[in-house]
C-alpha positions in Angstrom: 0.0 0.0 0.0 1.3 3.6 -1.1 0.1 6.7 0.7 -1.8 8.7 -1.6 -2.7 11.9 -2.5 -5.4 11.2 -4.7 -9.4 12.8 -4.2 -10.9 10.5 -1.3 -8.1 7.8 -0.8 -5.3 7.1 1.9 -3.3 4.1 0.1 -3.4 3.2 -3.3 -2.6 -0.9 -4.2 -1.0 -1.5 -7.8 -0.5 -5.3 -8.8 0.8 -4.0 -11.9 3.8 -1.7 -13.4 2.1 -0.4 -16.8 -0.8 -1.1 -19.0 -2.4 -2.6 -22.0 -5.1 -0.4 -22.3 -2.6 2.6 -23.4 -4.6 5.4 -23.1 -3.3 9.1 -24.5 -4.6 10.7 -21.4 -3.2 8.9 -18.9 0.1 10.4 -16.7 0.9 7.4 -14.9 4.0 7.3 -17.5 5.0 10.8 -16.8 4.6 10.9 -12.8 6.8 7.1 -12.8 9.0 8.6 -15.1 8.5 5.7 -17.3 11.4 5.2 -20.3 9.4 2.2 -21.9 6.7 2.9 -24.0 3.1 2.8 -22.4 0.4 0.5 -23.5 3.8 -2.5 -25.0 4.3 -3.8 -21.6 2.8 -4.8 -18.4 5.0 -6.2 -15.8 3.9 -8.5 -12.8 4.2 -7.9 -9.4 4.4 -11.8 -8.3 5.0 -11.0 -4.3 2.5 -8.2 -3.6 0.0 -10.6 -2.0 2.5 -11.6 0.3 4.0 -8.0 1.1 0.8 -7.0 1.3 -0.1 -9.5 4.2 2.6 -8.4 6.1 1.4 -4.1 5.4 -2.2 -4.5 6.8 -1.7 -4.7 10.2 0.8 -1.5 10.4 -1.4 0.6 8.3 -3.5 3.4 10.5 -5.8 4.9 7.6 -9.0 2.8 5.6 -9.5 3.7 2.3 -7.8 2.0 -0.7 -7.8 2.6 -4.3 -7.4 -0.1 -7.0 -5.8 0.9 -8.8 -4.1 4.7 -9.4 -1.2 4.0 -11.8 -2.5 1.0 -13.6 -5.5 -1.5 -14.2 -5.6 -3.8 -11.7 -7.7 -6.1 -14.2 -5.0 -6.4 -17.0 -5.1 -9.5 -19.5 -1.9 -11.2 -17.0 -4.8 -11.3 -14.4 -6.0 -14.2 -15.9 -3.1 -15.8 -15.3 -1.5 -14.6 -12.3 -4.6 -13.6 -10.2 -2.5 -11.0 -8.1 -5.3 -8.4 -7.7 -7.9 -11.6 -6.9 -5.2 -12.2 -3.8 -5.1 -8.9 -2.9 -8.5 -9.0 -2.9 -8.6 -12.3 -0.4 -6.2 -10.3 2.1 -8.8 -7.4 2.2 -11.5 -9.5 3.2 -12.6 -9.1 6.9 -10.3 -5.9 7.4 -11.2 -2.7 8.2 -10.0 -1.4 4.9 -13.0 0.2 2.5 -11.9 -0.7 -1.3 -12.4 1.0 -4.1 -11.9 -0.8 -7.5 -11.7 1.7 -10.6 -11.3 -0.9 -14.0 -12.1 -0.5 -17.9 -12.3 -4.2 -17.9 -15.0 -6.9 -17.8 -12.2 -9.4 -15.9 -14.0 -7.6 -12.9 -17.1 -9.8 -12.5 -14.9 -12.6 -11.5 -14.8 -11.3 -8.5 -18.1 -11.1 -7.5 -17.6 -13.2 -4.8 -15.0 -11.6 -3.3 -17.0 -7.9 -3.6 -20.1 -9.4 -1.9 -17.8 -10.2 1.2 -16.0 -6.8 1.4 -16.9 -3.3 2.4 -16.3 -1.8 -1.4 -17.0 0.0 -4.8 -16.5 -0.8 -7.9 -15.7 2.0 -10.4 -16.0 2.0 -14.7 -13.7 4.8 -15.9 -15.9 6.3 -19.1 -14.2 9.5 -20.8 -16.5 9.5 -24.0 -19.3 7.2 -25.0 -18.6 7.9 -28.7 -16.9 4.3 -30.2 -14.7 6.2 -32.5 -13.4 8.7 -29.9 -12.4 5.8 -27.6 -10.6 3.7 -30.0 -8.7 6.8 -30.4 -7.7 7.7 -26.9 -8.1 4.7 -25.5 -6.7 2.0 -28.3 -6.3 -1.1 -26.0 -9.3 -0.5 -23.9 -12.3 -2.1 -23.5 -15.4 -0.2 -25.5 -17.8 2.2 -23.1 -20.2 0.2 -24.0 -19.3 -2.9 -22.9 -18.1 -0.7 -19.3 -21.8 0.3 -18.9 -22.5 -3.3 -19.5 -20.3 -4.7 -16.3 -22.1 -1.5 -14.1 -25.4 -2.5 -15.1 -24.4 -6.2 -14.0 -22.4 -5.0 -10.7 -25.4 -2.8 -9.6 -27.8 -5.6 -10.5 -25.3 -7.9 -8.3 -26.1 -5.8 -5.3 -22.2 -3.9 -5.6 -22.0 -0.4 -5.1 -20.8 1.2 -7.9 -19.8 4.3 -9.6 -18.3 6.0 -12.9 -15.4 7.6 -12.8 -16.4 10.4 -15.6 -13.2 11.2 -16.1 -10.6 12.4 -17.7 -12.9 15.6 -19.4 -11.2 16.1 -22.7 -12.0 19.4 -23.7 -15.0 19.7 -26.7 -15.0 16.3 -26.5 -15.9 14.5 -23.3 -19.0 17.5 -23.3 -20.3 16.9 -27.1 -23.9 15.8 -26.7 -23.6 15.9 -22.1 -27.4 15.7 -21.6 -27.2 12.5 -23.5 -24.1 11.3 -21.9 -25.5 11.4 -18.0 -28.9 10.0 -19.4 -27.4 7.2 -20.6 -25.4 7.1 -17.2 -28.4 7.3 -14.8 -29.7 3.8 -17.4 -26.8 2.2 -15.2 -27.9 3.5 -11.7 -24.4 4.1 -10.9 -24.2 5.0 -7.1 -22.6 8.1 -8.0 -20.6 10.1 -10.5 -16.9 11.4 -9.8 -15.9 13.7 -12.2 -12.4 15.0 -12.9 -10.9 17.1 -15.6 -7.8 16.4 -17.7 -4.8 17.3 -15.7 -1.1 17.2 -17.7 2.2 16.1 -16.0 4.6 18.2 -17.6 5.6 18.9 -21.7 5.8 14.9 -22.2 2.7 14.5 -21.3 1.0 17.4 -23.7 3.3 16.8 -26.4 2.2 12.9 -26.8 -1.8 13.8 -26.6 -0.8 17.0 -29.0 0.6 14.3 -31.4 -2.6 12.2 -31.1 -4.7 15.9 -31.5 -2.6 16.8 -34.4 -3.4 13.3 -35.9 -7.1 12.7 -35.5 -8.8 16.4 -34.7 -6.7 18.7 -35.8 -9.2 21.6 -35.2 -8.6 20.8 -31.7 -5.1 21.8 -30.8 -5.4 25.4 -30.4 -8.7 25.2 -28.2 -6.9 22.6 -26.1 -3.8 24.5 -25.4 -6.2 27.6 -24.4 -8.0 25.4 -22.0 -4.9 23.9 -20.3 -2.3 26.3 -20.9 -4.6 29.7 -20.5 -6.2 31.6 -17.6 -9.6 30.7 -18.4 -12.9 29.6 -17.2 -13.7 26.2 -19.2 -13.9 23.4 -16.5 -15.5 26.2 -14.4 -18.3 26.5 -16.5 -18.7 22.9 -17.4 -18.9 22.3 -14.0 -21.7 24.3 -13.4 -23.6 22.7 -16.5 -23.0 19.1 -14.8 -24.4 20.2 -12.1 -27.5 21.0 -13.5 -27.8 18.1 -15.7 -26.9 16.0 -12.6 -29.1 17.6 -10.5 -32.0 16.8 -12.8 -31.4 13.4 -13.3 -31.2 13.3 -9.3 -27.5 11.6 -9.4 -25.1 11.9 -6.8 -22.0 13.4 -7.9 -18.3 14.5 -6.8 -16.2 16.8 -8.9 -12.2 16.1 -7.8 -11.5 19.6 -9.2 
C-alpha cells in the first residue's frame, strides 16, 4: 500500500507496473518517469500478496484505491490472479476498497466484492466508439463498461463512474445525452475529474494524437490547459445541473 494523495483515498494498491489499455490521457508514465513505452508492456508484481499481508496490520488509515497507476484487471490477471489475492487479504479488514477498472475481468470477483466493504468504479471519458478507439486503443469499448455496471449494480455492488478524464470539446459533445445514458446504469454516484497534464511529455504525446485525429482541436486545447480561463468552471456548473436533474449523486475532484 502507497500513501496517496489522490481525491478520497489514503493508500493506493497497484498489482501491476504499466498497462495494455494505453490510453493518451493517462500520466501514470510521466509521474513514474517511465522510459518504456506505455500501453507495450505490463510487468507483474508476483510477491504483492504476500507483502501486502505483512502491510495491513501497520497501516493506520482505511480507504484503498485499485488501482491509481495502472489497471488492476490487466489481461496477465487471468493468469497470475494477483489483484484476486489482494483481494482475499482485504476481506474481513477494516480497509473500505475501491476498484476503478475498464475491464470486464472484474465480475470474476463477484464473490469476493459481496464479502468486502467496497465500490467498484468503470472509468468512461467519451461514450462515442470512434473517440475511444482513439484515446483509449487497448481498452475495452464504453459500452461494454456500462454493461459490467449495469451487471455489478444488479449484483447488489456499489458502484460508480469515474467520468473522467474531461477532454476538452470532447468528453461534453452531446452531455445531456451522456449522464442519461449514465443514470440507465444507476451508478451510485458520479466522480468527475478534468484532464490534468504532467509536464511537456505528457502534452506533447496527446498533441501528437490531436494533431493526428482532430486537428481543429489543438489550439482550443492548449487555451484550455495552458490559458487563464474559465472552461472546466463552466462545465462544472452545467454538470451540475444536468446531474441535478437526473437526481444523481456526484463528486467533482477539481
Amino acid at each position: 500500500m502507497s500513501e496517496s494523495g489522490l481525491y478520497g483515498t489514503d493508500y493506493s494498491i497497484n498489482p501491476f507496473t504499466g498497462c495494455s489499455h494505453g490510453c493518451v490521457y493517462c500520466y501514470a508514465p510521466f509521474v513514474l518517469r517511465e522510459k518504456r513505452n506505455w500501453g507495450t508492456f505490463v510487468d507483474v508484481k508476483i510477491n504483492a500478496p504476500e507483502v501486502l499481508t505483512k502491510e495491513i496490520p501497520r497501516k493506520k488509515k482505511k480507504n484503498i484505491l485499485m488501482s491509481s497507476v495502472t489497471d488492476p484487471y490487466q489481461n496477465l490477471e487471468k493468469k497470475y490472479k494477483i489483484t484476486r489475492q489482494i483481494l482475499e487479504r482485504l476481506v474481513n479488514t477494516k480497509f473500505v476498497v475501491s476498484v476503478l477498472t475498464k475491464s470486464p475481468l472484474v465480475l470474476r470477483d463477484l464473490d469476493l466484492f459481496k464479502k468486502m466493504n467496497c465500490e467498484v468504479g468503470l472509468t468512461i471519458t467519451t461514450l462515442d466508439e470512434n473517440v475511444a478507439k482513439v484515446f483509449e486503443p487497448g481498452a475495452p469499448s464504453p459500452k461494454e463498461r456500462l454493461e459490467i455496471l449495469s451487471y455489478l449494480k444488479i449484483s447488489g455492488i456499489k458502484t460508480y463512474i469515474f467520468f473522467g478524464p474531461l477532454l476538452p470539446f470532447i468528453s461534453d459533445v452531446d452531455l445531456e445525452k451522456t449522464i442519461n445514458r449514465f443514470s440507465l446504469v444507476r451508478p451510485d454516484y458520479i466522480l468527475i475529474d478534468r484532464l490534468n497534464i504532467k509536464g511537456r511529455n505528457h502534452w506533447n504525446k496527446i498533441k501528437n494524437v490531436l494533431e493526428t485525429n482532430y486537428p481543429d482541436l489543438v489550439e482550443k486545447w492548449e487555451g484550455v490547459l495552458f490559458s487563464e480561463n474559465d472552461y472546466y468552471e463552466k462545465l462544472k456548473q452545467r454538470m451540475t445541473e444536468i446531474l441535478q436533474n437526473h437526481d444523481i449523486k456526484y463528486e467533482f475532484c477539481f
